[in-house]
C-alpha positions, 0 to 999 in steps of 0.5 A: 328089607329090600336091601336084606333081599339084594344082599341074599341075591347077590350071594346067589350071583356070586358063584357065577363066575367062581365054580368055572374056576373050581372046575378048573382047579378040581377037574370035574365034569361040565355036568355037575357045574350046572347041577350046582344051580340046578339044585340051588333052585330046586331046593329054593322051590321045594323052600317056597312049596313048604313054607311060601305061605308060613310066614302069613302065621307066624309073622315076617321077621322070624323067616327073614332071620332063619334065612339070612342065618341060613344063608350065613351058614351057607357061605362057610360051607362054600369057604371051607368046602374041599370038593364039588360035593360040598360046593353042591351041599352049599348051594342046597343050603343056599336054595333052602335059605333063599326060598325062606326069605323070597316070599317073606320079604317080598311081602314086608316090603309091600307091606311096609310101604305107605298105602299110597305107595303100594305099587312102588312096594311091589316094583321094589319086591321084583326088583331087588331080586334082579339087582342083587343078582347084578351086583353079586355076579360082577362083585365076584367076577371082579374078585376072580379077575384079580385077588390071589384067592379070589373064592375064599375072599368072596365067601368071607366077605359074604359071610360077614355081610350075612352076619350083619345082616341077620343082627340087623333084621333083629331089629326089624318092625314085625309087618303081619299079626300072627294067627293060627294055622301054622302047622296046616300051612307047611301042607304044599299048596299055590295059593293063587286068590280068585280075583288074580287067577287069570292073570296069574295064568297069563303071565306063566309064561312070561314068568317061565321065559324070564327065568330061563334067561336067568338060568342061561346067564347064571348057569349057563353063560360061563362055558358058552363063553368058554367053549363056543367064543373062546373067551375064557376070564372070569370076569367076561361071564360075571359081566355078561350077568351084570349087563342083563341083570343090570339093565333089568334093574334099571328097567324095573325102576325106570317103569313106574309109569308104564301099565303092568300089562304092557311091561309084560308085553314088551318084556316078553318082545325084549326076551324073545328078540333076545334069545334069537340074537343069543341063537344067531351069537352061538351059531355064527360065534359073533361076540357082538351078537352075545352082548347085544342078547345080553342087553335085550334079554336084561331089559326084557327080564326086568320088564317082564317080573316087573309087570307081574308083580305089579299087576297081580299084588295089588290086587290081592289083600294084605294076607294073601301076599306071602302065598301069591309070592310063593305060587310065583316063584313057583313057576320061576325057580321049577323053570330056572333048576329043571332047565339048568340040570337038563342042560348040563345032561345034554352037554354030555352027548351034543355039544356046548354049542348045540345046547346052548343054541337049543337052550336059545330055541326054547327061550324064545318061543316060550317067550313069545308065548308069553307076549301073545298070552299078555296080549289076549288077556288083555284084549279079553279083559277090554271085551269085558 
């Protein structure tokens, strides 16, 4: 299960390093680049607000099956598309199947963890997604380096992956009895249980920081490259996506004996040190500064989605899990597509540059909101 969640992931990666090439060869506007993420995003929310908690009624292995099929069909869309338009189509399609699979799988994943290893299940849910992100950006920017027709070779073998992959869950365990109540779970709600109320709140902005820099590395990265450095190959975007979701991975598996609550704490400091390198890289045009922001902001993301993940799913009961997923994406993926939409709009009447460095600003202080909210949640929990 965890390896159907990378494999979704890093077809949400690859498109990284492609669309500045259809930019190219199409003529469109910057704008609309960043709407083909924007709307990934938004459609992988509107996905999770409908169905987040569905897969709590009619079992995991339906939703696994409908969104690995889902992302199939995406992949043809994006190897046969002719314009913008149907890159955009295809990466809604991407959105709807990715929000299908997010919190279903993140929740067999846990649960098919020995009771014991629970916690290991959780660290695995938040680092799959960050990993499969690593390998689909530096996969695809490989390919654009180097293969003649480098986009059509990337949505073929994807689509083959996802073929596999959807006979594959066919044979998956089913991890959660059905039970009534699947119709009213299509009714958009969070699902936050009681006992995790607090700390979800606690970690918003943690949460709200790390997929900012998910936006910017995904999104954004490519034409800051491009228009503030100068640097224009494909491959130095999907590297600069590899470094920070990289690093956030190994983050992610390196912290199995670190405190939620202070994975939470260092990764928003890691963030936030981050973003103002990333602010100090765009205003002065030191590439050294860009990748030194690249590394901090990795290891902050993985640090940060690590901590709340583990903090808040043990905490709650089995089938709770799927709709504590849902409430967390949530705040993740609304944060990642407003973003991304916002900036390309702003691209238009500024400049790259003063996006990018405003984009910077933003980061950082929702960041440090994060690491002082971490910190007095857990000076308050101490009191008590």
């Amino acid at each position: 299960m965890a390896t159907a969640m990378v494999l979704i992931l890093v077809a949400a990666g690859s498109p990284t390093p492609l669309l500045p090439i259809y930019e190219r060869e199409w003529g469109f506007a910057p704008w609309l680049l960043t709407l083909a993420f924007g709307v990934y995003a938004i459609a992988l929310l509107l996905t999770i607000l409908v169905i987040g908690s569905l897969s709590d009624h009619v079992g995991r292995r339906p939703l696994m099956i409908a969104a690995l099929g889902g992302d199939l069909v995406a992949m043809l869309v994006f190897l046969f598309s002719p314009s913008i338009e149907w890159l955009i189509v295809g990466r809604v399609v991407q959105g709807l199947a990715t929000g299908a699979a997010s919190s279903a799988i993140s929740a067999a994943v846990v649960e098919l963890a020995p009771e014991r290893h629970k916690k290991l299940g959780a660290q695995v849910a938040g680092m799959a997604p960050i990993a499969g992100l690593a390998v689909g950006a530096l996969f695809a920017g490989l390919v654009a380096q180097f293969a003649a027709h480098a986009t059509a070779t990337v949505w073929l073998v994807l689509a083959i992956v996802m073929a596999a992959g959807t006979v594959f869950t066919l044979f998956v365990p089913e991890t959660s009895s059905r039970k009534p109540g699947a119709l009213a779970s299509l009714t958009p709600r969070l699902s936050v249980p009681a006992q995790v109320r607090g700390l979800f709140a606690a970690t918003v902005a943690g949460t709200v920081a790390t997929f900012l820099t998910m936006a910017l590395f995904l999104g954004l990265v490519p034409i800051v490259l491009a228009a503030v450095f100068g640097v224009t190959g494909p491959i130095f975007g999907a590297l600069a996506a590899f470094i920070a979701f990289g690093l956030g991975t190994l983050v992610s598996a390196g912290a199995g004996a670190v405190a939620p609550h202070r994975l939470r704490l260092l990764g928003s400091a890691g963030l936030t040190v981050g973003a103002i390198l990333f602010i100090a890289s765009v205003g002065t045009g030191a590439l050294a500064l860009f990748w030194a922001s690249a590394v901090l902001c990795g290891a902050g993301m993985g640090a940060s989605f690590t901590g709340t993940t583990r903090g808040l799913v043990p905490e709650v009961k089995p089938h709770e899990r799927a709709g504590l997923f849902a409430a967390v994406y949530l705040v993740a993926y609304l944060s990642m597509g407003v973003s991304s939409i916002v900036a390309g709009l702003v691209v238009g009447p500024v400049s790259v540059r003063a996006m990018a460095a405003g984009f910077g600003v933003v980061t950082a202080l929702v960041a440090l909101a994060g690491a002082l909210t971490s910190a007095g949640h857990r000076r308050t929990r101490q009191i008590r």
